[in-house]
C-alpha positions as CSV (number, residue, x, y, z in Angstrom):
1,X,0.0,0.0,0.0
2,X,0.9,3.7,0.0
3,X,0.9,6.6,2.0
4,X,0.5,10.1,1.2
5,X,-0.1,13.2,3.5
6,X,-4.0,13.1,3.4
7,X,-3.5,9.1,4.6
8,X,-1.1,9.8,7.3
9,X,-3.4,12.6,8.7
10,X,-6.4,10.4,9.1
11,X,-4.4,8.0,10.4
12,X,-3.1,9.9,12.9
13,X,-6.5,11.2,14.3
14,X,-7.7,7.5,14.6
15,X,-4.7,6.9,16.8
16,X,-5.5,9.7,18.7
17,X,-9.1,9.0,19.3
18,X,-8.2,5.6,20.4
19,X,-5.4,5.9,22.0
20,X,-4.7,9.1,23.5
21,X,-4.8,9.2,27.3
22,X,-3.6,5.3,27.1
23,X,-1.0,3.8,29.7
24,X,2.2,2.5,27.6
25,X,4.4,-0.2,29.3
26,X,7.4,-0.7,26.3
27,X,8.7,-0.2,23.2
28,X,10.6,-3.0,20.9
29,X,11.9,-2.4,17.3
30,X,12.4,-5.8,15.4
31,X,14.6,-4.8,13.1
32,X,14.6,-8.8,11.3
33,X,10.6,-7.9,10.6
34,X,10.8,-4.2,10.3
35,X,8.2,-3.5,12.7
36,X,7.8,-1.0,15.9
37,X,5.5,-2.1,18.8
38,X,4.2,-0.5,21.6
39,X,3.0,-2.0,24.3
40,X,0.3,-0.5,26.0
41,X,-1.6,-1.7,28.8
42,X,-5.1,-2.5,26.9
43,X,-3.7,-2.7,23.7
44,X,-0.8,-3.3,21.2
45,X,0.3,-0.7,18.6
46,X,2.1,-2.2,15.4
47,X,3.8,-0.8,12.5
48,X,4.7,-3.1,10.5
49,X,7.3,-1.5,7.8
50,X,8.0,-4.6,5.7
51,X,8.0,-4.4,2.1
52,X,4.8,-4.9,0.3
53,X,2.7,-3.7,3.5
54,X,3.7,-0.8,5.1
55,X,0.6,-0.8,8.0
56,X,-0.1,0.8,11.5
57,X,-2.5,-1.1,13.5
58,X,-3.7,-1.9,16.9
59,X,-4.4,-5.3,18.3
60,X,-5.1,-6.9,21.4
61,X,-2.8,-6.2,24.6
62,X,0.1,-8.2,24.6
63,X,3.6,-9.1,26.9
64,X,6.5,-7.1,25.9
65,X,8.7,-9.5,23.8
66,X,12.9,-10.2,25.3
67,X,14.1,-7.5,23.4
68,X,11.5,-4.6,24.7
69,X,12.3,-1.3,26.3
70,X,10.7,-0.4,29.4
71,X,8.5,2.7,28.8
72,X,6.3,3.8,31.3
73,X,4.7,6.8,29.8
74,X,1.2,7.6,28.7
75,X,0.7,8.5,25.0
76,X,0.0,12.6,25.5
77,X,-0.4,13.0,21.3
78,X,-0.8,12.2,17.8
79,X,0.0,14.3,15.5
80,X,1.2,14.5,11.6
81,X,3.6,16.3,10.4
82,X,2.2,19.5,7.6
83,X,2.1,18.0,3.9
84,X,4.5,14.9,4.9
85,X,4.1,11.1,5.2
86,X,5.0,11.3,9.0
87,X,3.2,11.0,12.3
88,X,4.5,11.7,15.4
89,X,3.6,9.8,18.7
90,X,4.4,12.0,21.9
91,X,4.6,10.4,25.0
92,X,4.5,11.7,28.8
93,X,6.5,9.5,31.1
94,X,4.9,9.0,34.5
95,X,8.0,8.5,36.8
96,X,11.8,8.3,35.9
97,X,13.3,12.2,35.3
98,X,13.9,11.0,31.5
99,X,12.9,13.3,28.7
100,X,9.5,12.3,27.3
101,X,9.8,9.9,24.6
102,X,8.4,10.0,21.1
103,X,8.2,7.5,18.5
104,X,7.7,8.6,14.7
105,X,7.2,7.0,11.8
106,X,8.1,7.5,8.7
107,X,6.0,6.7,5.8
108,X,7.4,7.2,2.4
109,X,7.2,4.2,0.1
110,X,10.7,2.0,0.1
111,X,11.9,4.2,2.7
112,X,9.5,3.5,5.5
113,X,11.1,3.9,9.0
114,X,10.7,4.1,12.7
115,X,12.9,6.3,15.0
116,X,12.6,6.9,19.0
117,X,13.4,10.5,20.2
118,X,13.7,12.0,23.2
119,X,12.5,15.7,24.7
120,X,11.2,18.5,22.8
121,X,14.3,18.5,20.5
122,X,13.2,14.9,19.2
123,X,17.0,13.8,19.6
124,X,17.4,10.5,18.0
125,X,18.1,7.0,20.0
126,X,16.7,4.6,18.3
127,X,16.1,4.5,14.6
128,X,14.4,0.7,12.7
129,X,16.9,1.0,10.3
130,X,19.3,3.1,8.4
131,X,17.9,4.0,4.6
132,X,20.3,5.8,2.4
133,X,20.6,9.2,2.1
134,X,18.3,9.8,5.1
135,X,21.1,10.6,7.6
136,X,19.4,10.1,11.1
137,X,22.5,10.5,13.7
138,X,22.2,8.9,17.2
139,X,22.0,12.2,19.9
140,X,20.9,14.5,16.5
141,X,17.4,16.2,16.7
142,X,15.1,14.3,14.3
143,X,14.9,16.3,11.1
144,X,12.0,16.0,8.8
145,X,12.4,14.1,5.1
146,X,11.8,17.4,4.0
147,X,14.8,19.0,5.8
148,X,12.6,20.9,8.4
149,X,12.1,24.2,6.8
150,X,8.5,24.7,4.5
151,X,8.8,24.0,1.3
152,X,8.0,27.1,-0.5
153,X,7.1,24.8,-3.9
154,X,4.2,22.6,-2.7
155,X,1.4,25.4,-0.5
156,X,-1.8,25.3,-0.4
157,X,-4.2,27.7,-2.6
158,X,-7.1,29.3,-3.2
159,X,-9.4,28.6,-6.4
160,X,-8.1,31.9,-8.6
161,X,-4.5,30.0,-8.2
162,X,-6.0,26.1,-8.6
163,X,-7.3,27.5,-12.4
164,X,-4.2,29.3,-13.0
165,X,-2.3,26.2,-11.8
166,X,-4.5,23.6,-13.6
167,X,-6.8,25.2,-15.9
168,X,-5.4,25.3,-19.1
169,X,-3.4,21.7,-19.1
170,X,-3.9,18.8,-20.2
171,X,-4.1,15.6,-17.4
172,X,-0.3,14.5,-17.6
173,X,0.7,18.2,-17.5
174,X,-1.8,19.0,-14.5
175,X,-0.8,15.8,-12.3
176,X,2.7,17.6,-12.9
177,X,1.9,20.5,-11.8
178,X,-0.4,19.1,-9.1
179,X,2.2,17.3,-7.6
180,X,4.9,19.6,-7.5
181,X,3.1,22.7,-6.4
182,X,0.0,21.7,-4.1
183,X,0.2,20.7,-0.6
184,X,-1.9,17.6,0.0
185,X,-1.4,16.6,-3.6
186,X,-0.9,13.0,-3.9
187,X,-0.3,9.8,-6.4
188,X,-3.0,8.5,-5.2
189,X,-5.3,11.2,-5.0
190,X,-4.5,13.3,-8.0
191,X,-6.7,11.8,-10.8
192,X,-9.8,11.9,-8.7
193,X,-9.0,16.1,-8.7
194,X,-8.4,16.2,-12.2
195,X,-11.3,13.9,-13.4
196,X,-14.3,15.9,-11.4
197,X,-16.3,17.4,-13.3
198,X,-15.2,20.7,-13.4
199,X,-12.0,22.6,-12.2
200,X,-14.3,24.0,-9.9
201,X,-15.5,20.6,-8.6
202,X,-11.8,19.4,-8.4
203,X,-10.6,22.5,-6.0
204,X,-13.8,21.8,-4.0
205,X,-12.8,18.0,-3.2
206,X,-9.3,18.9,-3.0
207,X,-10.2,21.6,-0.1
208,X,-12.2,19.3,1.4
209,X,-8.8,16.5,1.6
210,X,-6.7,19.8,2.5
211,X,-8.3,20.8,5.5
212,X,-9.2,16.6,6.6
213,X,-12.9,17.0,6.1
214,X,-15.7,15.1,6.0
215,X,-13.6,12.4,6.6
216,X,-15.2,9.0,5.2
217,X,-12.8,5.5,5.5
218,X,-12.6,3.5,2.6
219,X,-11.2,0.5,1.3
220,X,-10.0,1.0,-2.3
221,X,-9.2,-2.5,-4.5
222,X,-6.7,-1.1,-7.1
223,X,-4.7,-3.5,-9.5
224,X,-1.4,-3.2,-7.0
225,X,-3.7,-4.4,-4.1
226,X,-5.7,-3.2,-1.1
227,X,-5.8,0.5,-0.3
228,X,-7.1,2.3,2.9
229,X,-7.9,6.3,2.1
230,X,-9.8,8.4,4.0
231,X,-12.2,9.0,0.9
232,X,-13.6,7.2,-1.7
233,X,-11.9,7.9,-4.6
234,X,-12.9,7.1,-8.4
235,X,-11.5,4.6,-11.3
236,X,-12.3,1.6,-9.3
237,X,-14.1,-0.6,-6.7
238,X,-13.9,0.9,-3.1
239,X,-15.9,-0.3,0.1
240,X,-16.9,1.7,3.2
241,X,-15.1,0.4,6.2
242,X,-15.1,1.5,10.1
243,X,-12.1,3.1,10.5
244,X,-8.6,3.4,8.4
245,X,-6.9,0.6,11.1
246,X,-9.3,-1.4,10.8
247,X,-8.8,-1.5,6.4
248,X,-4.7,-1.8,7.6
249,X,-5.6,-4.8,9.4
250,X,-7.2,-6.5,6.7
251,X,-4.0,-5.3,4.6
252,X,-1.8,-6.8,6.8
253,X,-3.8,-10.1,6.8
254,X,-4.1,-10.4,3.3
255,X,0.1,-10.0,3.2
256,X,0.2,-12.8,5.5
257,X,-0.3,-10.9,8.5
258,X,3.6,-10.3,9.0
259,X,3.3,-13.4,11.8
260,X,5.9,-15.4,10.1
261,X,9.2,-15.1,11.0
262,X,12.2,-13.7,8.6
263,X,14.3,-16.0,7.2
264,X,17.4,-14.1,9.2
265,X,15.2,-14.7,12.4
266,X,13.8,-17.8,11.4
267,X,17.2,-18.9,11.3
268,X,18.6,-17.3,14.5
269,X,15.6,-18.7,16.7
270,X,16.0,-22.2,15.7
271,X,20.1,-22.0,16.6
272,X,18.9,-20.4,19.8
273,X,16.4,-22.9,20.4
274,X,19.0,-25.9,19.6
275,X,21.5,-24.7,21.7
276,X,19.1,-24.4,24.4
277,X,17.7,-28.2,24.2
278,X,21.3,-29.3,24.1
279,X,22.6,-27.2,27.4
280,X,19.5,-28.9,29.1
281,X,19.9,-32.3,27.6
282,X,23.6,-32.1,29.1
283,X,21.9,-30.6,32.7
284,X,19.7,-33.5,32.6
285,X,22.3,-36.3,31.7
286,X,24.3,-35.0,34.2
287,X,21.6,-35.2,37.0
288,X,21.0,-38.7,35.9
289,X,24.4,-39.6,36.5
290,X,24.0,-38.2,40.1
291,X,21.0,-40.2,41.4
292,X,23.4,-43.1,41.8
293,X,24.2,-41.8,44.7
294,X,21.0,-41.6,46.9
295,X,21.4,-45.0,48.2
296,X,25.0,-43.9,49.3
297,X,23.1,-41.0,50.9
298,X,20.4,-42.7,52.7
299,X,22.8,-45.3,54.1
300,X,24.8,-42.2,55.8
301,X,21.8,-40.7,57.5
302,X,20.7,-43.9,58.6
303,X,24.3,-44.4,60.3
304,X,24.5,-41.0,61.6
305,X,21.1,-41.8,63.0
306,X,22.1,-45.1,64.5
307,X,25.8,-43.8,66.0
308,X,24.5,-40.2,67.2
309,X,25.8,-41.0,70.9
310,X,29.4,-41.3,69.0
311,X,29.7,-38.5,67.3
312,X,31.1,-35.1,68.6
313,X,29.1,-32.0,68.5
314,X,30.6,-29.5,66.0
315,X,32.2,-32.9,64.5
316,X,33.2,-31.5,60.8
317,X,33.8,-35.5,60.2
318,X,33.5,-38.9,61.7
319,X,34.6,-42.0,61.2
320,X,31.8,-45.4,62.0
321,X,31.7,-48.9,61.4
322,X,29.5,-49.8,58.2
323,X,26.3,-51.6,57.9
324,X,29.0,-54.1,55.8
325,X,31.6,-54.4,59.2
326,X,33.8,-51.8,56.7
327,X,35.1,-48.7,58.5
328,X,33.0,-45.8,56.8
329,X,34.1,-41.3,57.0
330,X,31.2,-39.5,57.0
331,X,31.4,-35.5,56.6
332,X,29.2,-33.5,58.4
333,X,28.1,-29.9,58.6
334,X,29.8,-28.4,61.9
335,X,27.2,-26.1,62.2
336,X,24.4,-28.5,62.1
337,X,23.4,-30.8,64.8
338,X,24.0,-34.4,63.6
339,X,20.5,-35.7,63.4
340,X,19.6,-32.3,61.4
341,X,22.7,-33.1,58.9
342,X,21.2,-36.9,58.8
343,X,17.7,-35.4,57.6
344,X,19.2,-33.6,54.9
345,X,20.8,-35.9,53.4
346,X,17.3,-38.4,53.2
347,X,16.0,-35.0,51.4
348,X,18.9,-34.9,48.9
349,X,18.7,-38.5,48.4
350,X,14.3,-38.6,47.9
351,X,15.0,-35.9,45.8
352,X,17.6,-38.2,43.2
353,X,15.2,-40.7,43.8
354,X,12.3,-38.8,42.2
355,X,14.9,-37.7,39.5
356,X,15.6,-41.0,38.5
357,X,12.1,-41.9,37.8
358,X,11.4,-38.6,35.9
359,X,14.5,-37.5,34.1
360,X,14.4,-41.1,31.5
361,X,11.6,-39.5,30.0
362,X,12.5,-35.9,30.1
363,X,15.7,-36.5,28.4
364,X,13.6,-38.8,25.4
365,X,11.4,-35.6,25.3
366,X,14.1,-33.3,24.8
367,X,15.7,-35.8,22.5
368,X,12.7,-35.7,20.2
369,X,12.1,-32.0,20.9
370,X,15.9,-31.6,19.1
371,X,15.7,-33.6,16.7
372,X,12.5,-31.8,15.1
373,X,14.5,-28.5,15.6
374,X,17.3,-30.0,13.4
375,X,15.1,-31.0,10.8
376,X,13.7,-27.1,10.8
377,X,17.2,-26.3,10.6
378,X,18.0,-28.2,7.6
379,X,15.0,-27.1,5.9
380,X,15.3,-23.4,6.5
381,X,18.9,-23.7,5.5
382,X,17.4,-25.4,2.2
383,X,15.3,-23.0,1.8
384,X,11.6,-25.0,1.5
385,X,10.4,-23.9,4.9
386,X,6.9,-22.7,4.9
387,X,5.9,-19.8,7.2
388,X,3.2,-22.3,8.7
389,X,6.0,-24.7,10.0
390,X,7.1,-22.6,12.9
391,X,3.0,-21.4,13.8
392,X,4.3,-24.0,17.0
393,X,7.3,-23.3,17.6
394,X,8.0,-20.4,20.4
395,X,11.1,-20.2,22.0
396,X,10.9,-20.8,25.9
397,X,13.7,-18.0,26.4
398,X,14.2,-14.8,25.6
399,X,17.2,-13.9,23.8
400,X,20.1,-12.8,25.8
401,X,21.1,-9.6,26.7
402,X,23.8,-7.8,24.5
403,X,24.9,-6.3,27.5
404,X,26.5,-8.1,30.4
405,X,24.7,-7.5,33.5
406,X,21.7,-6.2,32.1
407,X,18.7,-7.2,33.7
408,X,15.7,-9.0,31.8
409,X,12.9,-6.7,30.7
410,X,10.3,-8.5,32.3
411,X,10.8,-8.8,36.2
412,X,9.1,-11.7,36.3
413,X,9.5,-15.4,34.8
414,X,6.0,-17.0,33.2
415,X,4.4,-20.2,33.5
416,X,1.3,-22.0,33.1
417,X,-0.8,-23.9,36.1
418,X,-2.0,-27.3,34.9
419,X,-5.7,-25.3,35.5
420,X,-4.1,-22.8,32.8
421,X,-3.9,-19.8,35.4
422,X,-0.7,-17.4,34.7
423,X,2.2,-17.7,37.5
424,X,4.4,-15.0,37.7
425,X,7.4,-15.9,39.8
426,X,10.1,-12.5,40.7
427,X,13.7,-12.8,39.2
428,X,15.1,-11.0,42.4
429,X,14.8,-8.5,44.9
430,X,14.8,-5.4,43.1
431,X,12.5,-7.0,40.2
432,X,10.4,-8.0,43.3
433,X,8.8,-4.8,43.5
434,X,7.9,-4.3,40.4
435,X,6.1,-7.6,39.2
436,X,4.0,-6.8,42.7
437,X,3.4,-3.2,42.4
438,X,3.8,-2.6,38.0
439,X,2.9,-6.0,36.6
440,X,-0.5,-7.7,38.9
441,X,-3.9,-6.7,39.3
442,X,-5.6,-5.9,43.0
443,X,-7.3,-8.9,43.3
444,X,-3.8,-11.5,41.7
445,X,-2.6,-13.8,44.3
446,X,0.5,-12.9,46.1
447,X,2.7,-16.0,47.4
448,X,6.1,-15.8,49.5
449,X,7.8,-18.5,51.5
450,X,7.4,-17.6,55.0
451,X,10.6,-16.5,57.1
452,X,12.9,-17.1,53.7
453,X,14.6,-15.0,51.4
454,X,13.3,-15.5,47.7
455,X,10.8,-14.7,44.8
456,X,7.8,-12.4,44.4
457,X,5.1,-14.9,43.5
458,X,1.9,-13.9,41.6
459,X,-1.0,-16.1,40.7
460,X,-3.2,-14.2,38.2
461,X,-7.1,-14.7,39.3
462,X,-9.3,-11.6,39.9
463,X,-12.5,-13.9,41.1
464,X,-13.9,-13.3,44.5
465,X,-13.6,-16.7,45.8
466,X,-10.9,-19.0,46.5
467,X,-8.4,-20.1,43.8
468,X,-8.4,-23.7,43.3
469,X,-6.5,-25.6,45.5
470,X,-4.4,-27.5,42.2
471,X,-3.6,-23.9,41.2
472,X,-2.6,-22.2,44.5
473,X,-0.4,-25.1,45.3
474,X,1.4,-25.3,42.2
475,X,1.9,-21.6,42.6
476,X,3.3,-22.0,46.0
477,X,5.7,-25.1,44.9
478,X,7.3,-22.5,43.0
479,X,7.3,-19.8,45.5
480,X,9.2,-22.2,47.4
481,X,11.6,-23.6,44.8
482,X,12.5,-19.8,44.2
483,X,13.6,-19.6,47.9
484,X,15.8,-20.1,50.5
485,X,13.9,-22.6,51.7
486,X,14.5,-24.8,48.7
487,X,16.4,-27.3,50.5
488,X,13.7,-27.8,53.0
489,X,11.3,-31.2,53.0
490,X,8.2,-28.8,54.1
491,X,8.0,-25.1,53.3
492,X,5.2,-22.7,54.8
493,X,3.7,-20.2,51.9
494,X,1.6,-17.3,52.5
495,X,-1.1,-16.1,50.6
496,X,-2.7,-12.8,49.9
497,X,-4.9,-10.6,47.6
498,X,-2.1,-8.7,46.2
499,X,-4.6,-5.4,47.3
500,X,-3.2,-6.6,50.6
501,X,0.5,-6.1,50.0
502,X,2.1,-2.8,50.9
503,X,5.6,-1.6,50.8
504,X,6.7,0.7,53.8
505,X,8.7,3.6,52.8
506,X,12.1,3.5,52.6
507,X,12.4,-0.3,52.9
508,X,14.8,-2.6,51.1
509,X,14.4,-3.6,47.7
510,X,11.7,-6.2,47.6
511,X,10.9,-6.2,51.4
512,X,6.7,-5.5,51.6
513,X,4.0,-6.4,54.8
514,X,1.2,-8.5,53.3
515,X,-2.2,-8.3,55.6
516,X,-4.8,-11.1,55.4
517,X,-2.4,-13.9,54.7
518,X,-3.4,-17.4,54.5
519,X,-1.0,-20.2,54.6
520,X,-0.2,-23.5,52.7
521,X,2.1,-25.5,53.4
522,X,4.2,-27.3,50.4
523,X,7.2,-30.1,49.2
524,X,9.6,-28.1,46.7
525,X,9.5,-30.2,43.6
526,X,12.4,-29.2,41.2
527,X,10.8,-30.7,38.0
528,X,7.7,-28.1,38.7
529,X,9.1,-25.5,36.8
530,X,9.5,-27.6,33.4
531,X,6.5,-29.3,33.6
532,X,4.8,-25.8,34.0
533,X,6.4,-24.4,30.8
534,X,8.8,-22.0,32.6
């Protein structure tokens, strides 16, 4: 499709009917798919810049992908820039001291383009991609395609100057003209002036696109494709439609919706996802090697059970005849009474126990799971694989950070009950605070192992009554797993209506008071996590 000035105006005033006033939570540019997203609260805001489609629209809310940019800001304007394929998306932050944000897109065929600014300067962070001879330096104020100043040739004019302008040429000389000295002018529009009925007729309609009036959406079916336009223009078949997102929607779906990956992405998500199977194919084999050793461990604590009146207190080792008559060194933990040393070690040993009943069949799993990744692999290096071939296939991890030490954009880590309810476990202290306070509802579960350092859990149900019991428990196995407590055969986990929940100024970093808690009490269960999806 194509955009012209009158286009991008509409287009703009949709956005800012619909969106204006709404809460934003990030920002990601794919660069593979040429595409800007914003992530807003109750909705998601594309543009998808790939050849052939060239599309704003909105969708349903959605998480922030790996790669996103926390941007907690609400979208304060929409607005287009004079005579240009370019809108402008101002956004007010609502905490940080950071200048206000904008994102603007760029809309000329072949060149289309996304940038991120900052402040009233519109100084340049982010930009999709670099198109030649379109310098757009990192830190520079964002300048216009048109170089920022008016441009004297293209104005607009009144109907003595349309006639003297038009009136004596023919069409291919008036579309000339047309384009090169009337603002608003357009490919796409130009004809429909020159073919009215009279030149009188044609400066009419062309006023009317000038000032954005009278606005009616229309779907245009022209030999190169689909079409949205703010009016219905002649020389073909055109149907009324609700609103100009709503015709880019139906653009974007009949291009194939832009849901397939790239073949450079394509490519790079099936490594990614290969190298993940095997670093957890070689964490699982190695696991299975170590459950040989729980009957070694269970025949300790039973002999430290059956010689405590032998050993020392504070003992860091001790030496005691066998079940077998053999003389047998047992370590111990100095700092742990013996008996309490003894019980650990019948946890560590139940644990390899339940490993080697469960890990055989993980490891086929993942096995299988690899080799259908290498087949992909082979394909997409052959070039025969179909975009609906990876409509299953969603990597379980986000790419890594390019940055050492950079946090993950999400604070939280996601997985699925076996009731489907959303768990949201913390990845730390800091990112604590926000999946409690920034990324729950009032009436989400909040979970935390009692008297233990660890996660942050959130169980998403807004429901007056109870959660069920299957859900809240596998919620507080993993409130438990992510603790100190870990280690522990039993862990206590209280529960709250995250409303409850409060953080008292000045406290640490993921340190809160919950009121109303309830408590369960739960095994940690290692293999939770992977059987949940996380």
């Amino acid at each position: 499709m194509i955009w012209d000035p009158c286009l991008a105006r509409a287009v703009a005033d949709e956005l800012r009917g619909r969106l204006r006033g709404a809460r934003a939570r990030a920002v990601s540019f794919r660069r593979e798919d040429r595409q800007a997203v914003v992530y807003f609260r109750d909705a998601t805001l594309v543009a998808d810049l790939s050849p052939h489609r060239g599309v704003v629209v909105v969708e349903p809310p959605s998480e922030p992908d790996g790669d996103a940019e926390p941007m907690p800001a609400v979208l304060a304007e929409v607005e287009a820039e004079r005579d240009e394929r370019v809108m402008v998306l101002r956004f007010r932050r609502v905490r940080g001291r950071k200048p206000n944000p904008s994102l603007i897109l760029e809309l000329a065929t072949n060149r289309w383009n996304a940038i991120l600014a900052d402040g009233p300067e519109l100084r340049v962070r982010k930009r999709l991609r670099s198109v030649k001879g379109r310098p757009l330096r990192i830190g520079q104020p964002w300048v216009p395609p048109g170089g920022g100043a008016p441009d004297r040739t293209r104005r607009e004019v009144d109907g003595e100057e349309w006639r003297g302008l038009v009136g004596g040429l023919g069409g291919g000389d008036a579309r000339a003209v047309l384009l090169a000295k009337v603002a608003y002018a357009s490919g796409l529009n130009a004809e429909a002036l020159l073919d009215a009925p009279s030149r009188d007729e044609g400066f009419r309609l062309w006023r009317r696109m000038a000032a954005g009036a009278e606005v009616s959406p229309h779907l245009l079916h022209r030999g190169s494709g689909l079409q949205p336009y703010p009016w219905r223009l002649g020389g073909g078949r055109a149907e009324a439609v609700e609103s100009l997102l709503d015709a880019m929607a139906r653009v974007r779906e009949a291009g194939g919706g832009g849901r397939a990956p790239a073949a450079g992405q394509a490519a790079r998500l099936l490594t990614a996802e290969s190298r993940r199977l095997k670093r957890k194919l070689k964490s699982l084999r190695t696991q299975l090697e170590k459950t040989g050793t729980a009957e070694r461990l269970r025949e300790e604590g039973a002999l430290i059970l059956s010689s405590l009146h032998l050993i020392r207190p504070g003992a860091a080792e001790v030496t005691l005849s066998g079940f077998d008559g053999g003389r047998q060194v047992i370590r111990l933990d100095p700092r742990r009474k013996p008996q309490e040393h003894a019980g650990a070690l019948f946890r560590r040993a139940a644990r390899l126990e339940r490993g080697a009943a469960t890990l055989p069949g993980r490891i086929r799993a993942a096995e299988e799971e690899l080799a259908r990744i290498t087949t992909l692999r082979e394909r997409q290096r052959r070039g025969d694989l179909a975009p609906g071939d990876l409509d299953d296939f969603t990597p379980r991890t986000s790419p890594p950070s390019r940055s050492r030490g950079v946090p993950p954009t999400l604070p939280y880590r996601s997985f699925t009950s076996s009731g489907g309810l959303a768990i949201r476990v913390g990845r730390g202290a800091r990112r604590n605070d926000d999946l409690t306070f920034h990324h729950s509802r009032p009436m989400d579960i909040w979970l935390h192992a009692r008297h233990a350092a660890g996660a942050h859990v959130i169980l998403r149900w807004t429901r007056p009554e109870r959660p069920p019991a299957a859900d809240l428990e596998e919620a507080a196995v993993l409130a438990a797993n992510h603790s100190g407590a870990r280690a522990s055969g039993t862990v206590p986990v209280d529960w709250t209506r995250r409303k409850w929940v409060r953080k008292p100024r000045g406290a640490a970093p993921g340190a809160v008071i919950p009121d109303r808690v309830r408590t369960v009490f739960v095994a940690p269960d290692p293999t939770l996590a992977e059987r949940l999806g996380g």
